[in-house]
FIVOVEX-657569 format. One line per 2 residues: number of its first residue (from 1); their letters; for each residue x, z, y of N, C-alpha, C. Coordinates in steps of 0.2 Angstrom, whole numbers, plus 5000, padded with zeros to 4 digits. Layout:
<sites>
NUM = A = X/Z/Y/X/Z/Y/X/Z/Y  ...
</sites>
This chain:
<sites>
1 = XX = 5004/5000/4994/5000/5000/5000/5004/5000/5006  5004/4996/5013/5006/4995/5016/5002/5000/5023
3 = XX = 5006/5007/5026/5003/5010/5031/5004/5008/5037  5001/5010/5041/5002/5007/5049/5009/5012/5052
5 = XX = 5012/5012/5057/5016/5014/5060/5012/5022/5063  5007/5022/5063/5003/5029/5065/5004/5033/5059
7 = XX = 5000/5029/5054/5001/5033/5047/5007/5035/5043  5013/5033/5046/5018/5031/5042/5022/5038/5045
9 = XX = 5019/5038/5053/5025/5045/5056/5018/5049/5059  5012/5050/5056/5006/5054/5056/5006/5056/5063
11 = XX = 5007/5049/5068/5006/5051/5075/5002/5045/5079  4995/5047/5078/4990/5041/5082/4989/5040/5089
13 = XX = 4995/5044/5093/4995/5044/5099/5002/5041/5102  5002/5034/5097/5009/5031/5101/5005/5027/5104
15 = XX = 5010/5023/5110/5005/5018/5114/5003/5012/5111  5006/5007/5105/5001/5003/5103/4996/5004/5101
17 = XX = 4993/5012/5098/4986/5014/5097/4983/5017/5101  4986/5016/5108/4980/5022/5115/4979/5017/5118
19 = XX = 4984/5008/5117/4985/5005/5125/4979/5002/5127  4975/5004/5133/4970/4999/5135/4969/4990/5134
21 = XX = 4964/4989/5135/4965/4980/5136/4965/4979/5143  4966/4982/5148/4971/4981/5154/4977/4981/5153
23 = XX = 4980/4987/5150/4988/4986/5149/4990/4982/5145  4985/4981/5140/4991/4975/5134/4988/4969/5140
25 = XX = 4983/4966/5144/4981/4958/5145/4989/4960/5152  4991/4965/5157/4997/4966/5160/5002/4964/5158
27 = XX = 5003/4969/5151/5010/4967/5147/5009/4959/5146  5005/4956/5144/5005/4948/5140/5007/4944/5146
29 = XX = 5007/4947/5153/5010/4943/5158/5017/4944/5160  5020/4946/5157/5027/4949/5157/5032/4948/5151
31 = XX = 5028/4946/5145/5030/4948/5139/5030/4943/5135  5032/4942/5131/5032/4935/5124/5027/4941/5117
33 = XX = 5025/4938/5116/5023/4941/5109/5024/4937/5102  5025/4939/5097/5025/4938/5091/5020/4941/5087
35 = XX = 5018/4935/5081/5013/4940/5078/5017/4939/5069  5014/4942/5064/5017/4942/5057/5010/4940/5054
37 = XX = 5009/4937/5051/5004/4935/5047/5005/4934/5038  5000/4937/5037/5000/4937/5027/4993/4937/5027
39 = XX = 4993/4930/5021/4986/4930/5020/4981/4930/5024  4982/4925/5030/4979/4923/5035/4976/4930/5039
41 = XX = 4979/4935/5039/4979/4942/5043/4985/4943/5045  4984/4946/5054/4989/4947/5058/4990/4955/5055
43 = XX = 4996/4957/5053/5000/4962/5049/5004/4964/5053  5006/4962/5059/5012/4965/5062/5013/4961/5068
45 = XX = 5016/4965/5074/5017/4959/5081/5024/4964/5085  5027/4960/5088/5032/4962/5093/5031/4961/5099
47 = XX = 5033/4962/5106/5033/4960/5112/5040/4961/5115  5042/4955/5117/5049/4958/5121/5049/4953/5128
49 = XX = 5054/4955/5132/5055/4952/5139/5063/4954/5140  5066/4950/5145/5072/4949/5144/5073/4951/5151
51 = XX = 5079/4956/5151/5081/4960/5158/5088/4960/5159  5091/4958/5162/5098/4957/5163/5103/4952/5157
53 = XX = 5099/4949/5154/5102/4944/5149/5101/4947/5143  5097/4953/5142/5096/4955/5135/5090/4955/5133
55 = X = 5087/4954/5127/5080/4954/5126/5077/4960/5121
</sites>
């Protein structure tokens, strides 16, 4: 069985599980996202942005 990141460190108050859909539609204007798909379900996703040449 595959757990989520809440389930895995038993803390459901990390920001991917509290962020508004203001803050994530924010982030998305700033950010690149990745998603991980299995079995035609989104399973995983990343965001990053690039600040002094690093990402």
């Amino acid at each position: 069985m595959i757990l989520g990141e809440g389930a895995v460190y038993q803390d459901y108050t990390i920001p991917p599980l509290t962020q508004t859909l203001p803050e994530m539609e924010a982030e998305l204007q700033h950010q690149v996202f990745l998603k991980a798909v299995a079995a035609g379900r989104i399973v995983g996703s990343v965001g990053a942005y690039l600040k002094q040449g690093t990402c």
